[in-house]
MIDOBA-128180 format. One record per residue: residue number from 0; y, z, x of N, C-alpha, C, O in turn. Coordinates in nm, 4 decimals. Layout:
<pts>
PT   pos        n_v        n_w        n_u       ca_v       ca_w       ca_u        c_v        c_w        c_u        o_v        o_w        o_u
PT   NUM          Y          Z          X          Y          Z          X          Y          Z          X          Y          Z          X
...
</pts>
This chain:
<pts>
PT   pos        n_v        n_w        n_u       ca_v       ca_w       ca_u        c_v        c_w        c_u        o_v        o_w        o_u
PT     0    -0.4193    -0.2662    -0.1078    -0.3235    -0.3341    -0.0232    -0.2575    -0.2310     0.0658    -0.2395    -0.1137     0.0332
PT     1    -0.2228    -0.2858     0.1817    -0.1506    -0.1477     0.2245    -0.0703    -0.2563     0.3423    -0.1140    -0.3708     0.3541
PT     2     0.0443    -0.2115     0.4232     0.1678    -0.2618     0.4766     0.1922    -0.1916     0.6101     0.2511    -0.0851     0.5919
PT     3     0.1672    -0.2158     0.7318     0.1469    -0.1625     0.8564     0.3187    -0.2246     0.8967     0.3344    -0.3461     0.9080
PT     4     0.4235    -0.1405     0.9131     0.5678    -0.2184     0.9858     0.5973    -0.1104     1.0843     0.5825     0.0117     1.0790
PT     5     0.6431    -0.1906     1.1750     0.7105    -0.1482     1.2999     0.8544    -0.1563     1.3521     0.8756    -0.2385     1.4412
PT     6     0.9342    -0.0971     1.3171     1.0740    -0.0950     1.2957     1.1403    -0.2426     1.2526     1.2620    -0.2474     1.2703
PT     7     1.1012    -0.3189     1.2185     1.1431    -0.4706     1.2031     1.1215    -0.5245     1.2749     1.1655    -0.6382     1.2584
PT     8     1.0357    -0.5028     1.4231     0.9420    -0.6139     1.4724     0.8189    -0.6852     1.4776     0.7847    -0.7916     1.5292
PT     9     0.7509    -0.5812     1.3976     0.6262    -0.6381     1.3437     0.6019    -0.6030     1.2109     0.6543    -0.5065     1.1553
PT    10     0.5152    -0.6880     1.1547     0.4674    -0.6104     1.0074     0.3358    -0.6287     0.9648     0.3399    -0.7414     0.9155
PT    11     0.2158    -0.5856     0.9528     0.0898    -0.6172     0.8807     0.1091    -0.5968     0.7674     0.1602    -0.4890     0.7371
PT    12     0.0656    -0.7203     0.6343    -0.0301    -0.7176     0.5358    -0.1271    -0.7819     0.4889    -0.1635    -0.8974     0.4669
PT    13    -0.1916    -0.5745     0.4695    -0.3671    -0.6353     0.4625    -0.4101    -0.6331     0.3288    -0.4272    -0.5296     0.2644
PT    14    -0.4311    -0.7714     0.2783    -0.5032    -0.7667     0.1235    -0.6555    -0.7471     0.0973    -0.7130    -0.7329     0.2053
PT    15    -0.7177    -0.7429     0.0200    -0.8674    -0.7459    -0.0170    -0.8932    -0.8957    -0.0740    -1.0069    -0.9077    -0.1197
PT    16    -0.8255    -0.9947    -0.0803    -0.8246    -1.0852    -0.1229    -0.8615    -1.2243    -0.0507    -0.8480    -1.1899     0.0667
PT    17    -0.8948    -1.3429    -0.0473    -0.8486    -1.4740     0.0255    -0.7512    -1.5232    -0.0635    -0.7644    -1.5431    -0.1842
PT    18    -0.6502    -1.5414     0.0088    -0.5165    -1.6233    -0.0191    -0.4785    -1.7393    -0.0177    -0.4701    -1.7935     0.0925
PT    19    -0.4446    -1.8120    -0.1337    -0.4322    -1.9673    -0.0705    -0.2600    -1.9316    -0.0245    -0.1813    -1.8435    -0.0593
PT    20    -0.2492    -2.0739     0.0909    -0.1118    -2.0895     0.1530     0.0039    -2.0357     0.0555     0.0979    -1.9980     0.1254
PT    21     0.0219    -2.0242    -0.0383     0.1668    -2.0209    -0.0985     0.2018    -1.8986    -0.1214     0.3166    -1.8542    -0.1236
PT    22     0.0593    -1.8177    -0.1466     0.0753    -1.6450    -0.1573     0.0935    -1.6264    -0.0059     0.1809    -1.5471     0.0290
PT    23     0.0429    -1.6710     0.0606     0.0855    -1.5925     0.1991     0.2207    -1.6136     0.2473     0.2893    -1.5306     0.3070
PT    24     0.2509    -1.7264     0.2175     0.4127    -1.7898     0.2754     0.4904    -1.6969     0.1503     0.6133    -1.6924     0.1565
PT    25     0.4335    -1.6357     0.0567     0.5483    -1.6019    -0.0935     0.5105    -1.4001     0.0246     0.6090    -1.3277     0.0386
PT    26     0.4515    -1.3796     0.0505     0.4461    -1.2124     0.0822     0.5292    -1.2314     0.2477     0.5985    -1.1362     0.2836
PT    27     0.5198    -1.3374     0.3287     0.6016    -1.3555     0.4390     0.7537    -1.3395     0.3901     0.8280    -1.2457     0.4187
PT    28     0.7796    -1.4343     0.3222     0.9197    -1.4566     0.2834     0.9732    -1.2622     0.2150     1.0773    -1.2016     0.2404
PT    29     0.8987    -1.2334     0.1607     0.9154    -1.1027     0.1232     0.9444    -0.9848     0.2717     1.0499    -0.9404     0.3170
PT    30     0.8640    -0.9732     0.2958     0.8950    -0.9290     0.4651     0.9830    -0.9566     0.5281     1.0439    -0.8613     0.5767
PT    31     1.0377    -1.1066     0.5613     1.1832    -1.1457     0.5991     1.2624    -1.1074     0.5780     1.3486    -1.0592     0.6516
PT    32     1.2551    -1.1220     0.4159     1.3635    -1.0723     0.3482     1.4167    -0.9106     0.3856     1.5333    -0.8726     0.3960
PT    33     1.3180    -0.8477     0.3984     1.2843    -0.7204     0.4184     1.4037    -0.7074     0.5950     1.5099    -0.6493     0.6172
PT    34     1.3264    -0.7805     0.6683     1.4234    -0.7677     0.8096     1.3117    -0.8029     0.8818     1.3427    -0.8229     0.9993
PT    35     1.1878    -0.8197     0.8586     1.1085    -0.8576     0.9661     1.1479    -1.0196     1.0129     1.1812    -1.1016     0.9273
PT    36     1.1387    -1.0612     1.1838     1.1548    -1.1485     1.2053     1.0089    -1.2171     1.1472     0.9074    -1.1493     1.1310
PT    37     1.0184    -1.3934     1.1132     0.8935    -1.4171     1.0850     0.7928    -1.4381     1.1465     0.6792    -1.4355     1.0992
PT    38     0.8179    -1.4572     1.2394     0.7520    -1.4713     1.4375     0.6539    -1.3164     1.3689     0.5346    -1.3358     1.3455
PT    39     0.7091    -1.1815     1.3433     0.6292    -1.1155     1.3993     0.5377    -1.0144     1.2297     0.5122    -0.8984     1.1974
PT    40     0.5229    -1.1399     1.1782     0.4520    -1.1045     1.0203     0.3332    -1.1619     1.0240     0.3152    -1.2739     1.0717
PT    41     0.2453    -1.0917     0.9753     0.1037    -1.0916     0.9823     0.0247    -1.0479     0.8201     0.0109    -0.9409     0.7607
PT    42    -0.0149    -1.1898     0.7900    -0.0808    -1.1504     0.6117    -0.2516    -1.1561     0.6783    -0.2922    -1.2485     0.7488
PT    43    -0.3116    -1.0692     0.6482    -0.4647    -1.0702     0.6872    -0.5307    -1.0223     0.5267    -0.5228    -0.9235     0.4537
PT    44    -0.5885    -1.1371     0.5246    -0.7064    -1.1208     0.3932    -0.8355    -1.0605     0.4395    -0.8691    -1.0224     0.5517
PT    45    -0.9176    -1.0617     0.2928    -1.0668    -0.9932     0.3120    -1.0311    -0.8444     0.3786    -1.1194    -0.8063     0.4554
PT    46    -0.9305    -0.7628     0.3653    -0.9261    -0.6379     0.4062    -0.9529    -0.5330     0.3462    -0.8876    -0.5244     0.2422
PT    47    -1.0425    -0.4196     0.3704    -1.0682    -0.3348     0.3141    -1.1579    -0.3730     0.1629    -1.1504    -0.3310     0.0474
PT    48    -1.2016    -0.4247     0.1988    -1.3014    -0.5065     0.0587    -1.2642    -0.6206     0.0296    -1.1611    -0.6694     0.0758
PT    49    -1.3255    -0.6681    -0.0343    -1.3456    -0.8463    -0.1005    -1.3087    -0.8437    -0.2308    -1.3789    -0.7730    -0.3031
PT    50    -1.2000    -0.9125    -0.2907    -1.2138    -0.9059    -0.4517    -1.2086    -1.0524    -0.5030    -1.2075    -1.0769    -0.6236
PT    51    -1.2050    -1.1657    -0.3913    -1.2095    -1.2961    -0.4416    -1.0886    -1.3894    -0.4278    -0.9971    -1.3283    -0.3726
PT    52    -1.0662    -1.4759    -0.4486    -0.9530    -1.5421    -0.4440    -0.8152    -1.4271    -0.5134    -0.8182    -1.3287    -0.5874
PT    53    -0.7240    -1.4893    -0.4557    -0.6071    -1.4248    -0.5411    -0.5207    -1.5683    -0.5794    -0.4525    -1.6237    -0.4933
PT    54    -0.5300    -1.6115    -0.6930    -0.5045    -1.7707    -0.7047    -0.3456    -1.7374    -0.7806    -0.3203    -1.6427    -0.8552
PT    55    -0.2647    -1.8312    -0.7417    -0.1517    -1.8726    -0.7972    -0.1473    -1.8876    -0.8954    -0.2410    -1.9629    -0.9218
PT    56    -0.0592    -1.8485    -1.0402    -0.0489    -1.8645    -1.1588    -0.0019    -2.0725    -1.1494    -0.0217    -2.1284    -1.2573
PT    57     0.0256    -2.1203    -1.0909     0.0262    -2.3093    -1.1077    -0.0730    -2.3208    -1.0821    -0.1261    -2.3961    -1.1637
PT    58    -0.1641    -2.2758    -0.9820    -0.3208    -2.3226    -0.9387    -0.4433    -2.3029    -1.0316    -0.5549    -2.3525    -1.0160
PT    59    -0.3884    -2.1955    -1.1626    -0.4555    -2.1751    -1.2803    -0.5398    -2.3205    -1.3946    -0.6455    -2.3350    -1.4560
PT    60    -0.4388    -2.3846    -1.3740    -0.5087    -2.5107    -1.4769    -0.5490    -2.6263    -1.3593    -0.5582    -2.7406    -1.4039
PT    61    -0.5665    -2.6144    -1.2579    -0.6121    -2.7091    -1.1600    -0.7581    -2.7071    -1.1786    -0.8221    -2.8081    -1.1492
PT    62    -0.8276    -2.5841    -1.2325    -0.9805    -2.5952    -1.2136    -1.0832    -2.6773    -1.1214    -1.1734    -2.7557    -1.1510
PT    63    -1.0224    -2.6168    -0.9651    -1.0980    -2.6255    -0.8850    -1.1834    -2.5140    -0.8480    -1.1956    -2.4286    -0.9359
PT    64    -1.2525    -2.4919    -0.7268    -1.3398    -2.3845    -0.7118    -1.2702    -2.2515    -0.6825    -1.3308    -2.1443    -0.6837
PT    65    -1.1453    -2.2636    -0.6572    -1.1200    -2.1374    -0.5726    -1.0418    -2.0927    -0.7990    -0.9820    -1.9899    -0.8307
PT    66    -1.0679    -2.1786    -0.8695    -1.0217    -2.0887    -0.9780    -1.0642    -2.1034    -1.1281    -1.0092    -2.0880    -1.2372
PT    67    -1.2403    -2.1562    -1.0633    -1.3379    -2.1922    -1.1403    -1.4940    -2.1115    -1.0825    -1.5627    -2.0158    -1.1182
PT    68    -1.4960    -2.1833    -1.0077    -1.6540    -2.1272    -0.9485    -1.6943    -2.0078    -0.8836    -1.7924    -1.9366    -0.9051
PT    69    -1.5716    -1.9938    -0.7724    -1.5863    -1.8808    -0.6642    -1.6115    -1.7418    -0.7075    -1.6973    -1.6795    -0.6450
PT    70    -1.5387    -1.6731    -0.8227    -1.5891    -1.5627    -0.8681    -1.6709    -1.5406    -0.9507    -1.6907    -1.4239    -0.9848
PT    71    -1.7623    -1.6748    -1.0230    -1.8812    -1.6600    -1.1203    -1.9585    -1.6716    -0.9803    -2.0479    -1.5892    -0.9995
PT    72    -1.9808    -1.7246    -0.8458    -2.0946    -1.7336    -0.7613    -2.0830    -1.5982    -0.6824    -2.1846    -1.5290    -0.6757
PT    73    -1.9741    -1.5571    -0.6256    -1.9492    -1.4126    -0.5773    -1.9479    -1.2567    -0.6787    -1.8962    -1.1464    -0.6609
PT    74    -2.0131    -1.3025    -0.7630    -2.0217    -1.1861    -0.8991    -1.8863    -1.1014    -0.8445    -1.8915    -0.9944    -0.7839
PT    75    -1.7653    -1.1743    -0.8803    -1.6604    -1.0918    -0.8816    -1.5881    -1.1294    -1.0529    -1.6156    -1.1967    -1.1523
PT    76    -1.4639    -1.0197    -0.9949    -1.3879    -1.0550    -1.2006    -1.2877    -1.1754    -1.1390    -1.2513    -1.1845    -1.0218
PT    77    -1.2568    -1.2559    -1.2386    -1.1570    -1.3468    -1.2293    -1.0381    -1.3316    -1.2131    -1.0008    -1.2439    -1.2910
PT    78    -0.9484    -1.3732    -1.1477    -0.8168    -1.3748    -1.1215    -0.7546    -1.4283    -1.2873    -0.8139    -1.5128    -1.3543
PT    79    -0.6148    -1.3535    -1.3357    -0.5705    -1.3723    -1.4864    -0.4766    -1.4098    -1.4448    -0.4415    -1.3650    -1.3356
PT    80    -0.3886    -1.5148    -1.5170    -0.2397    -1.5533    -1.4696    -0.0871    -1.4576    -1.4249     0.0269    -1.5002    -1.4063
PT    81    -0.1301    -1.3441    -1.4194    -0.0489    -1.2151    -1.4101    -0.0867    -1.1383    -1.2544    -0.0095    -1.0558    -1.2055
PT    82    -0.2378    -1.1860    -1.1757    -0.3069    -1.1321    -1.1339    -0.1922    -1.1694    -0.9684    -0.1711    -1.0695    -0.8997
PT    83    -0.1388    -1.2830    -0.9259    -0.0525    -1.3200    -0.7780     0.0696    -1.1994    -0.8102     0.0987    -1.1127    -0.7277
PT    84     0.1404    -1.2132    -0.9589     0.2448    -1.1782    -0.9772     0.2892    -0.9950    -0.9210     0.3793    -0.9367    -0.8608
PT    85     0.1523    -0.9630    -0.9917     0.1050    -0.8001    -1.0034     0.0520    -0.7955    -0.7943    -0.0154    -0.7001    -0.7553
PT    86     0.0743    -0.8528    -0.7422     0.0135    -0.8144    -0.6105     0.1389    -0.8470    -0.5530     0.1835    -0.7734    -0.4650
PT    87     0.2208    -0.9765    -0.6013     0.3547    -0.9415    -0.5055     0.4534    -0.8462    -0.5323     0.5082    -0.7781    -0.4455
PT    88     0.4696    -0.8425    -0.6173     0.5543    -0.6885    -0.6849     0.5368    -0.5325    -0.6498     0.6099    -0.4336    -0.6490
PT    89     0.4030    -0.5612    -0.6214     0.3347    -0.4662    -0.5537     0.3624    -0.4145    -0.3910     0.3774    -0.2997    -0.3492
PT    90     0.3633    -0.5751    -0.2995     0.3800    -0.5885    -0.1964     0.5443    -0.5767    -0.2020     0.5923    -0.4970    -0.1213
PT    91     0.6269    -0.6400    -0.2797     0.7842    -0.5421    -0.2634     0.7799    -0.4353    -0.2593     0.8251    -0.3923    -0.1532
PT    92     0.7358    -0.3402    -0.3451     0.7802    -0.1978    -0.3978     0.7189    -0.1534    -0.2212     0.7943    -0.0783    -0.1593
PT    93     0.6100    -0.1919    -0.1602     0.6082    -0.1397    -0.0511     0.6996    -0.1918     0.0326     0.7325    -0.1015     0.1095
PT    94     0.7363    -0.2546     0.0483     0.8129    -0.3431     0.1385     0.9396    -0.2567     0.1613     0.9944    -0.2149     0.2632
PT    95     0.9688    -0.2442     0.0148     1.1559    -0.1763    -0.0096     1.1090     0.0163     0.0282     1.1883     0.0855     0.0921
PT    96     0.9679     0.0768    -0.0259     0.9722     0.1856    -0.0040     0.9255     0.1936     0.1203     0.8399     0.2820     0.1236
PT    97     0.9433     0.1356     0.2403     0.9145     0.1148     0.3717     0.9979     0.1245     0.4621     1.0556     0.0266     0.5093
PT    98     1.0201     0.2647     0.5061     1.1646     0.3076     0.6281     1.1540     0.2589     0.7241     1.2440     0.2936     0.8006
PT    99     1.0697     0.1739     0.7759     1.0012     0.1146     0.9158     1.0634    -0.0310     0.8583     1.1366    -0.0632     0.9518
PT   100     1.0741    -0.1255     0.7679     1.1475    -0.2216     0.7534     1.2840    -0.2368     0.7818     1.3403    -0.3439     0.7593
</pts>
């Protein structure tokens, strides 16, 4: 993962992941929070490698494809219910250790 900001007018983050809507709106809101306006926040998946869905710990017992099928057909490892949590926490600690925010 890595966090491209521009004094609080812009911000890139680029995951290795596809994101469903709620992780991207949950790492925006993080950025805001941060001082970026939201106009100028940018979440870009599939970056720097592919590791598969990054599925929501509620989207866990839905057993649809994006948290059933997609990583047994993409020979990737499965997303674990810890797996959104551990990437936004992640995306704070950069966020807050980020002098450009």
């Amino acid at each position: 993962m890595q966090l491209l900001a521009f004094s609080g007018q812009a911000a890139f983050g680029f995951l290795p992941f596809e994101l469903l809507t709620d992780t991207g709106y949950s790492l925006e809101t993080i950025l805001t929070q941060a001082g970026v306006s939201s106009r100028g926040v940018f979440i870009t998946g599939y970056s720097n490698g592919y590791y598969g869905y990054l599925i929501p710990q509620k989207e866990m017992m839905a057993g649809n494809y994006e948290t059933e099928g997609a990583a047994v057909w993409a020979d990737l490892p499965q997303c674990c219910e810890q797996s959104e949590r551990a990437v936004l926490d992640g995306f704070r600690r950069m966020a807050a250790e980020n002098g450009a925010l």
